[in-house]
N, C-alpha and C positions, 0 to 999 in steps of 0.2 A: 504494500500500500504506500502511494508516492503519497507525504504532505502537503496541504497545499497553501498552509498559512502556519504560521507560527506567532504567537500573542505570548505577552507577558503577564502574568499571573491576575487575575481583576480580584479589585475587595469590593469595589460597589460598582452598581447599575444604574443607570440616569434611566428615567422613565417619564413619557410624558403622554396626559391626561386630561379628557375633557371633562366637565361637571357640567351636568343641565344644571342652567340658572334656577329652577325649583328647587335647589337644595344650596343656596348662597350662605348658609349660615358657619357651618365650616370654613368654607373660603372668608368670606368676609370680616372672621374674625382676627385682628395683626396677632401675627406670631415673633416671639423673640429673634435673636441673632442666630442661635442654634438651631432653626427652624421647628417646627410643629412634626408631632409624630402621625402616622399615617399607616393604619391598615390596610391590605386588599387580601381580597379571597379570588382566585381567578374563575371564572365561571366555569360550571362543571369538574370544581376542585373541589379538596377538602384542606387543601394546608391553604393558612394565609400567612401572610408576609408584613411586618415591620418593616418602614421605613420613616424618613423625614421630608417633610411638604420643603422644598426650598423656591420654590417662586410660585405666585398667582396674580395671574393678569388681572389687570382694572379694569376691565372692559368686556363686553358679552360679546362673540361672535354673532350678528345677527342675521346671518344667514343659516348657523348652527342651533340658534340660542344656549351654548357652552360657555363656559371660562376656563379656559386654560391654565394650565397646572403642570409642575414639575417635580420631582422628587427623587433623591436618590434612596436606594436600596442596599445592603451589605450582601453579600456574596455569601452564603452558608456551602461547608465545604466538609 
């Protein structure tokens, strides 16, 4: 089996995420420097995953009606 990339070891995940504006209460509340901590469960899974909110846009997509969200993840190993 040839290789056909080689990566350097990852500790977290960057992940990014829409929120229907019907649930703006999370997003809209300011989080610290350390960002805001952040569950998901992935659809049709049973494990969910810790991480941290580190960005959320000011502004609704309204073409989506989403808001934009980012968060990293740690890598479980």
């Amino acid at each position: 089996m040839t290789r056909l990339i080689n990566y350097p070891q990852l500790r977290s995940m960057n992940l990014e995420l829409s929120v229907s504006e019907q649930y703006p209460a999370p997003a809209s509340q300011q989080h610290g420097g350390g960002g805001r901590p952040l569950d998901i469960t992935p659809q049709n899974d049973t494990n969910h995953y810790t991480g941290t909110l580190t960005f959320i846009d000011n502004s609704v997509n309204p073409q989506t009606g989403t808001i934009f969200c980012a968060a990293r993840f740690p890598i479980r190993t």
